[in-house]
Structure formats: C-alpha cells, structure tokens
KOLTIZA-583829 format. One record per residue (C-alpha): x, z negated, y; residue in three letters. Coordinates in Angstrom, 2 decimals. Layout:
+---------+---------+---------+-----+
|      px |      pz |      py |  aa |
+---------+---------+---------+-----+
|       X |       Z |       Y | ALA |
...
+---------+---------+---------+-----+
# end
This chain:
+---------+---------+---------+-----+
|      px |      pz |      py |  aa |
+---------+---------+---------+-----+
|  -13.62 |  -10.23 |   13.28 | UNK |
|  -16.31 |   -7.36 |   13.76 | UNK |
|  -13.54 |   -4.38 |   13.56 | UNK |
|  -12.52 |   -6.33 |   10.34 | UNK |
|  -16.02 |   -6.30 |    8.96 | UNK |
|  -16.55 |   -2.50 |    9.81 | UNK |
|  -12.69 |   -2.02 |    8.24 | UNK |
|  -14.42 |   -3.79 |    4.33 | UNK |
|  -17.68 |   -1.90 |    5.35 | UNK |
|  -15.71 |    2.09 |    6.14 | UNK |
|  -13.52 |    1.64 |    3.09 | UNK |
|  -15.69 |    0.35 |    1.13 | UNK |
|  -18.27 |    2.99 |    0.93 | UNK |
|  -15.26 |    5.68 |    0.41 | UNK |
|  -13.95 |    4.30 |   -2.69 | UNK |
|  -17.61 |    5.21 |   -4.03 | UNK |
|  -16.65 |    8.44 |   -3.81 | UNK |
|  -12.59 |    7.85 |   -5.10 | UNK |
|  -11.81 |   10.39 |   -7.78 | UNK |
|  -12.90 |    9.30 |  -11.29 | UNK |
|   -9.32 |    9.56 |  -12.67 | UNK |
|   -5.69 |    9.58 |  -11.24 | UNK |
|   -3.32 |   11.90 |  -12.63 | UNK |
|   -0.94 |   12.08 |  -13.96 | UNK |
|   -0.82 |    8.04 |  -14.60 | UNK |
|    1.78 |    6.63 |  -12.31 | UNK |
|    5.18 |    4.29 |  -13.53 | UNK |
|    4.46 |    0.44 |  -14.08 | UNK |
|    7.58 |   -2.07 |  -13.95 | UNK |
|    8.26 |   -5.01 |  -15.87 | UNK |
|   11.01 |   -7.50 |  -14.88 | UNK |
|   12.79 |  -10.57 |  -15.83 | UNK |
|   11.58 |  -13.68 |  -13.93 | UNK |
|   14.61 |  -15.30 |  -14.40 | UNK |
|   16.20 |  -12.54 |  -12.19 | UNK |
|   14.25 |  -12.57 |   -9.08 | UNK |
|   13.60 |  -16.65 |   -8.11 | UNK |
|   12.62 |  -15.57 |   -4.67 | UNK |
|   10.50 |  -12.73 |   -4.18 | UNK |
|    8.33 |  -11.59 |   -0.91 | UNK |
|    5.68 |   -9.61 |   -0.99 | UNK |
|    4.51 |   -7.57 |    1.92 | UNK |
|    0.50 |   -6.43 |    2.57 | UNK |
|   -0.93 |   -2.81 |    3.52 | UNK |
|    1.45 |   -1.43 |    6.71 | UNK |
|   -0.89 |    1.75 |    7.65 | UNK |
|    1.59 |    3.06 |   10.18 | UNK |
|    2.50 |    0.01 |   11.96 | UNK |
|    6.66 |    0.73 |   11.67 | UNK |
|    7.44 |   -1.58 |   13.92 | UNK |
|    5.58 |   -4.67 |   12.70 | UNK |
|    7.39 |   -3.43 |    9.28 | UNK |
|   10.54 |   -3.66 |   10.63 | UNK |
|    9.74 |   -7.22 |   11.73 | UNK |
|    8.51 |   -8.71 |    8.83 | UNK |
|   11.89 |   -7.39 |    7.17 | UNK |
|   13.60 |   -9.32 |    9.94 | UNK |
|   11.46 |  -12.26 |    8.88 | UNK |
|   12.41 |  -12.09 |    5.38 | UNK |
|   16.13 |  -11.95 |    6.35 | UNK |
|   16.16 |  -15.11 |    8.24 | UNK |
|   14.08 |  -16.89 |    5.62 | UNK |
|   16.15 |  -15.42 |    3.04 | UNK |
|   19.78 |  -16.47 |    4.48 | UNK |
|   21.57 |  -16.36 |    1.63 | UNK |
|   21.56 |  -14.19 |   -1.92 | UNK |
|   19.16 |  -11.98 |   -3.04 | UNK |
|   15.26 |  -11.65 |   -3.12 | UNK |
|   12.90 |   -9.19 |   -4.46 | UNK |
|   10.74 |   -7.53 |   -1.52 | UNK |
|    7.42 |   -5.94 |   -2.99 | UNK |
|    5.53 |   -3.58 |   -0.38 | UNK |
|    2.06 |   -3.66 |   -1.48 | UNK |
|    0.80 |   -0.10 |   -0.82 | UNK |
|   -1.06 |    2.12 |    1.82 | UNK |
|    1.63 |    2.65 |    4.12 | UNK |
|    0.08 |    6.10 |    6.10 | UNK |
|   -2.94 |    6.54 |    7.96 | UNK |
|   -5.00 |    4.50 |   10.67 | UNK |
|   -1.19 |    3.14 |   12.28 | UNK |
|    0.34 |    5.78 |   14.79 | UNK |
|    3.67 |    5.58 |   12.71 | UNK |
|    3.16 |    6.76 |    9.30 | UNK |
|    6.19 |    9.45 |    9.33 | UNK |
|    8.42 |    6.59 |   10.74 | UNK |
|    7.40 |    4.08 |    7.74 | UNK |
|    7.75 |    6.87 |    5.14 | UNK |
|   11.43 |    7.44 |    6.57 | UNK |
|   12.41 |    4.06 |    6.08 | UNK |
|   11.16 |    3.39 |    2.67 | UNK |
|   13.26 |    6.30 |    1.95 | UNK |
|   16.31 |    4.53 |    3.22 | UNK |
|   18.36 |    1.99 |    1.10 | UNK |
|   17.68 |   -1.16 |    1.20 | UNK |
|   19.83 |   -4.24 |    3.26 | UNK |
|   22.81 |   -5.25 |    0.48 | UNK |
|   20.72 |   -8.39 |   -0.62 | UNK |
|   17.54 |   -7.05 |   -0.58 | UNK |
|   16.23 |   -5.00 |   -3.94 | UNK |
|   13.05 |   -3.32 |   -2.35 | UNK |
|    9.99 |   -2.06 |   -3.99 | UNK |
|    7.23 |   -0.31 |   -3.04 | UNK |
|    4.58 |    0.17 |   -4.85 | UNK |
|    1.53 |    3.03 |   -4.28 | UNK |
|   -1.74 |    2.48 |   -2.17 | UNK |
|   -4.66 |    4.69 |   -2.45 | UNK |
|   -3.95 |    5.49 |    0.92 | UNK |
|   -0.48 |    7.23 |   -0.41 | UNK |
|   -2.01 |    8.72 |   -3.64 | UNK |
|   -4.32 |   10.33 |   -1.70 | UNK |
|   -1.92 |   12.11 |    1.11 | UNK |
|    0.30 |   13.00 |   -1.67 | UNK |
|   -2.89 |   14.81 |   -3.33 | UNK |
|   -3.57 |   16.41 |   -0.07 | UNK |
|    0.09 |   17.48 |    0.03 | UNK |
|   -0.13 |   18.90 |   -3.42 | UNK |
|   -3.61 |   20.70 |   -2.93 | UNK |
|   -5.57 |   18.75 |   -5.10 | UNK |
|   -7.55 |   17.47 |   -1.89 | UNK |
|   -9.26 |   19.67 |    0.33 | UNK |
|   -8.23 |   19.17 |    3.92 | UNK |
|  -11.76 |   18.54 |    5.05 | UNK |
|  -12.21 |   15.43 |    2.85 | UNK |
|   -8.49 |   13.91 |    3.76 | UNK |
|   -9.10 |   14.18 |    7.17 | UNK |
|  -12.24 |   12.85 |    6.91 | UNK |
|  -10.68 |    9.76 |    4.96 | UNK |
|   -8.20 |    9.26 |    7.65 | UNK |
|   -5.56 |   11.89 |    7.85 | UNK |
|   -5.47 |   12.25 |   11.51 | UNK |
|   -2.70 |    9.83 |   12.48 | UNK |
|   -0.98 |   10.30 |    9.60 | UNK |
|   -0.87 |   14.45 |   10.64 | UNK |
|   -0.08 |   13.34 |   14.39 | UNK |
|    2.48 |   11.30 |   13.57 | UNK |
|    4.50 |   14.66 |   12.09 | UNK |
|    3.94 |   16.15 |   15.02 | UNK |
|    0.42 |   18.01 |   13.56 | UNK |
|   -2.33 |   18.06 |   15.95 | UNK |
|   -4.79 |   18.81 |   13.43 | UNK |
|   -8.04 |   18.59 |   16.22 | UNK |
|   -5.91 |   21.95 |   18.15 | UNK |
|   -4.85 |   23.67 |   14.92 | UNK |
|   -8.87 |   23.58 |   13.63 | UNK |
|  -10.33 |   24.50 |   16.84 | UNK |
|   -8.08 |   27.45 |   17.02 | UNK |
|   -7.23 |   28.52 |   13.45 | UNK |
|   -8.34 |   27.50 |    9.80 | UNK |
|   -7.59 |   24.68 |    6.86 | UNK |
|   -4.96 |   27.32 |    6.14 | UNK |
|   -3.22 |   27.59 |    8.56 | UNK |
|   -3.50 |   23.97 |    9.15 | UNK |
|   -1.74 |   23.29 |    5.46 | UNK |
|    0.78 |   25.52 |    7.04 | UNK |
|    2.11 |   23.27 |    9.56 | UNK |
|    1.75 |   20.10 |    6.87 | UNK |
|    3.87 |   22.17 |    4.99 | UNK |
|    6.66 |   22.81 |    7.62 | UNK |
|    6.36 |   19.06 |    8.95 | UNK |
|    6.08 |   16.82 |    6.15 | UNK |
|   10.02 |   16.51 |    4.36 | UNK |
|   10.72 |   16.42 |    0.88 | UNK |
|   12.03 |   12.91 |    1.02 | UNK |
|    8.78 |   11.82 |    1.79 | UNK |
|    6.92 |   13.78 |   -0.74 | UNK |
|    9.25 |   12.77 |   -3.65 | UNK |
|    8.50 |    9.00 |   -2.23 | UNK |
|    5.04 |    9.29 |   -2.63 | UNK |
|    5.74 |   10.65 |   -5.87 | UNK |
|    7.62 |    8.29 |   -7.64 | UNK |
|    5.73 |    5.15 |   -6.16 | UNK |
|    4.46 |    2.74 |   -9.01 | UNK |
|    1.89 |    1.37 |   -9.42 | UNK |
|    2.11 |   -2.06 |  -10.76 | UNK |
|    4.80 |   -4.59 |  -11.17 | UNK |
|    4.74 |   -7.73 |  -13.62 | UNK |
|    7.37 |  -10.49 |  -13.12 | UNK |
|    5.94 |  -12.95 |  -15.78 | UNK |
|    2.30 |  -14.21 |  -14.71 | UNK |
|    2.74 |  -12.68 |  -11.44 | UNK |
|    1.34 |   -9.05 |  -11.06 | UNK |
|    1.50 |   -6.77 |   -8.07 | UNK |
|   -0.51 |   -4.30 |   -7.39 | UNK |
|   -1.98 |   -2.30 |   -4.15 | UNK |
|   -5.90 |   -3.58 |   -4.67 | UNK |
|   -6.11 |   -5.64 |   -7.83 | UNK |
|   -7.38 |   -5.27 |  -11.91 | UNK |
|  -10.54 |   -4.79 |  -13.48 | UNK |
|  -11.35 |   -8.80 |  -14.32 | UNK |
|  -10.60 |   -9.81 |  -17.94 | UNK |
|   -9.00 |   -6.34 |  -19.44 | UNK |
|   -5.84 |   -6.61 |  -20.82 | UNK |
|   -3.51 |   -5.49 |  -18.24 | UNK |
|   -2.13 |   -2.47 |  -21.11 | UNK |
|   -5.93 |   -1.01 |  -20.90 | UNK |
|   -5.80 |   -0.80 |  -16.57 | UNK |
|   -6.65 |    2.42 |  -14.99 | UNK |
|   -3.94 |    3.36 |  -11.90 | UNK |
|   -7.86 |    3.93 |  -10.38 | UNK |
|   -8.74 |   -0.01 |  -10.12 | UNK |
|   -5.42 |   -0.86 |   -9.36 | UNK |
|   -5.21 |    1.32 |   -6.10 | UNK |
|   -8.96 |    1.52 |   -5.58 | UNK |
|  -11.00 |   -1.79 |   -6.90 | UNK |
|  -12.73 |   -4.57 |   -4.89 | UNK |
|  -15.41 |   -6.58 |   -6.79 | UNK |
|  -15.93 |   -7.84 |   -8.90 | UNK |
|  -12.22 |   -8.55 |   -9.00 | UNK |
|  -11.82 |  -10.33 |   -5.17 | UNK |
|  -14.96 |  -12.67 |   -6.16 | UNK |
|  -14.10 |  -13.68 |   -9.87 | UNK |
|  -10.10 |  -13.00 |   -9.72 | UNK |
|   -8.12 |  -11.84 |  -13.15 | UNK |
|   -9.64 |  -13.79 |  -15.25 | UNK |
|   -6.48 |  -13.42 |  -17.46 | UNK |
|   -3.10 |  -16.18 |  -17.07 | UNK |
|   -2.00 |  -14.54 |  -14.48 | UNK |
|   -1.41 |  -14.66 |  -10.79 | UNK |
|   -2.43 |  -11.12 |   -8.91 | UNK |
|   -0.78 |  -10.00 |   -5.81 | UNK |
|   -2.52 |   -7.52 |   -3.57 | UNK |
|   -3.35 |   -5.96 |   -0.43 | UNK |
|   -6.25 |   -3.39 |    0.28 | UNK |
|   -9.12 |   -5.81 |    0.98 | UNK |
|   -8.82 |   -6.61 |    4.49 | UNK |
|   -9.22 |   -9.84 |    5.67 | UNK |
|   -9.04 |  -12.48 |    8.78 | UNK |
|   -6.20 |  -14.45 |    7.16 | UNK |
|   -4.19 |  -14.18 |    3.78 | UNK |
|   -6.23 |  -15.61 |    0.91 | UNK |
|   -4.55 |  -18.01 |   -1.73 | UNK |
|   -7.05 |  -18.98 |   -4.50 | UNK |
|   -8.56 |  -18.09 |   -7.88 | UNK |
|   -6.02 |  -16.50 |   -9.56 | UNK |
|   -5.22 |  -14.58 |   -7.04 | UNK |
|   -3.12 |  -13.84 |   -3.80 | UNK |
|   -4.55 |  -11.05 |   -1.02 | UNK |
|   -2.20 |  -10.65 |    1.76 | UNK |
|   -4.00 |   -7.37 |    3.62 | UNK |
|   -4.60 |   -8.77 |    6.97 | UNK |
|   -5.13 |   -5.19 |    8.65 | UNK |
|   -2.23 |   -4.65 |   10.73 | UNK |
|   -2.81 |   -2.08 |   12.31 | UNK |
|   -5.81 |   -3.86 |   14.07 | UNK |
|   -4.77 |   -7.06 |   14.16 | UNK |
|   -1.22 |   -6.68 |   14.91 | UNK |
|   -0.45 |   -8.89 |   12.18 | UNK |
|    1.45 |   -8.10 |    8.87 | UNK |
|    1.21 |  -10.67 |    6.54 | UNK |
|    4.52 |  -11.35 |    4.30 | UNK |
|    3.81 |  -13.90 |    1.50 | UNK |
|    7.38 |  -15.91 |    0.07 | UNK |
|    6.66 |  -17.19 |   -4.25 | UNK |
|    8.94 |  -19.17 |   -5.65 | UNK |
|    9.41 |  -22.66 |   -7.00 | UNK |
|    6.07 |  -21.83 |   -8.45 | UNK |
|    4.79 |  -21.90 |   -4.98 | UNK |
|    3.30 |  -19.39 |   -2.28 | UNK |
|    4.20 |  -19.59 |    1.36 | UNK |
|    3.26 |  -17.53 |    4.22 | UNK |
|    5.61 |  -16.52 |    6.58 | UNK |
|    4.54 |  -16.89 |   10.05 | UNK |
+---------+---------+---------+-----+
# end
C-alpha cells in the first residue's frame, strides 16, 4: 500500500513536467462492435515479461474457443527488469485466435523520444530509464562513470533493434469499439473525444480518475496505479502496478459486462 502511494506520488509530480505537446500526433482506431463480442484488456506491464506471458495464458483458457480482441494498455518499459523481453514479444504475431493490440503509454513515447534524440539522456534516466537500458544489456551507471551521454547513446544505439523502435513507433494511441474507449491514462472530462490531445491520453490523471468521461462512454485505462482494479463512474482502471505488486490485472467486457480475471 505505501510503495503504491509513493508509485501515484513519483509519477505524479513528473507528468508536471510532461512535454506540452506530442508529436507528431499518433494513429487512433475505430472498430466495429459487432466484430469483437469478447475483448480483454490488459493494464501497464513495465517490464514484468513473465507476468505478461501469464495473463496471455489466462486469456487463452478463458477464451477456449473463437476469437477475442486483446488490448495492452500502454507503458510496457521501465521500472520491470524485462523491458527488452516484452518489446520482443509484442513484436511477435499474435496466437491464431487472438487479434492483439497495443496501444502507447507515456512510458513508451518517452523511450522512443529518447531513442530519437528528442530527450536528453539525463532527463530519461532520471524518469526511469535504468532498467529499461539494463535490460539491453546497457549498464548506463558504468558507461557514465567512465565516459559521457555520448558515448552512452552509443551503446543504446548498438543494443536497442529496429523491431523495437518501429514498435514504439507505430503504437496508437486510442481505440473506440462503440462506447468503449481505450486508452493508456484516460481523456480530458467532457471534450469531444475528436478534440483529445495524444498528451491527456498518455499523460492525464485528474480531474479525469475523480469525475470520469463525462461523455456516453465507457473509458478503459491503465497508468493510475492502484491497490485493486477500479470499476465505476464511467470508467474502468486496470493499472494495478505489476511490477510491485506482482499482479497484472486483465479485465474480460462483454455481454455488456466487465469481469476480472483472477
């Protein structure tokens, strides 16, 4: 509960400082309801691979027969020891039955500006680029103590693949199935969903998690750590920080109804 509180309270106080605008503005999907009955929805993996890998294993067993959509909420680097290992398998295809889609975290926006070199090095790290770095094999600490940012960016450069980079490239950032929107941290409350910035959707907290949408619709979302998931005014946060709780939270809709999988 405490390493919780001091998650909302670390995070919080960076998005103050999140850029004003993200560009360029990132691809939104729209799809048919009638398509996707089933759908899962998967919160903020922060290098936890293998807990990813079971709540697949979770949604195959539930699943049993036909298809389902599987949404991945965003933030899938940094804090976990694992985030090369996620990255890898989101760049695999998907099981047969399974149409997978994973949509961008501010977490992921931001390594992908690091990448790009629109993000110093000193204010990724300081976000929380160390495991990310160590988990390419990058021992940023030994590289800084005995060289520069350069040569640092060097080694990023040689470790990270192009797979991953044209991942965190393409990664939207919102998807709308009929009333149900999902997005990485949730919408600015009342604005037409055409008028959202790709900033609230990766970066916002209140006053979205205390008045929800306020619009007919249902928002999914991670981002906003939390105890257990929450299921309630107009909206659905499944961020249950994994990677210090252990516990990754996978939420099944359908039948107009929300279930979490335990």
């Amino acid at each position: 509960m405490v390493l919780l509180r001091n998650i909302r309270k670390f995070v919080a106080q960076f998005s103050k400082d999140s850029p004003a605008s993200l560009a360029p503005s990132r691809t939104r999907l729209v799809m048919d309801p009638a398509e996707w009955p089933v759908i899962y929805a998967i919160g903020d993996v922060h290098g936890c691979y293998e807990e990813l890998v079971g709540a697949e294993q979770r949604i195959s067993e539930d699943l049993r027969d036909g298809r389902a959509l599987v949404v991945l909420l965003g933030d899938y680097v940094d804090r976990g020891a694992r985030s090369c290992d996620v990255l890898e398998h989101l760049c695999q295809p998907s099981p047969p039955n399974i149409n997978r889609i994973a949509l961008c975290g501010n977490h992921d926006d931001f390594f992908l500006r690091f990448l790009n070199n629109e993000l110093s090095t000193e204010a990724w790290l300081r976000f929380a680029g160390y495991q990310t770095l160590t988990s390419y094999g990058v021992d940023p600490a030994h590289i800084l103590r005995v060289g520069d940012t350069m040569a640092l960016r060097e080694a990023v450069d040689q470790a990270v693949p192009a797979s991953h980079r044209i991942l965190l490239g393409k990664l939207p950032s919102m998807l709308q199935i009929g009333n149900l929107v999902f997005v990485h941290a949730g919408i600015r409350s009342g604005l037409p969903l055409e008028h959202q910035s790709d900033e609230d959707l990766m970066w916002i907290r209140e006053p979205f998690l205390t008045r929800g949408p306020e619009l007919p619709i249902i928002v999914v979302h991670g981002h906003s750590p939390q105890v257990r998931p929450h299921l309630g005014n107009g909206r659905i946060g499944i961020d249950t920080g994994c990677y210090a709780t252990g516990r990754l939270t996978v939420v099944r809709i359908g039948n107009r109804a929300a279930k979490i999988l335990s």
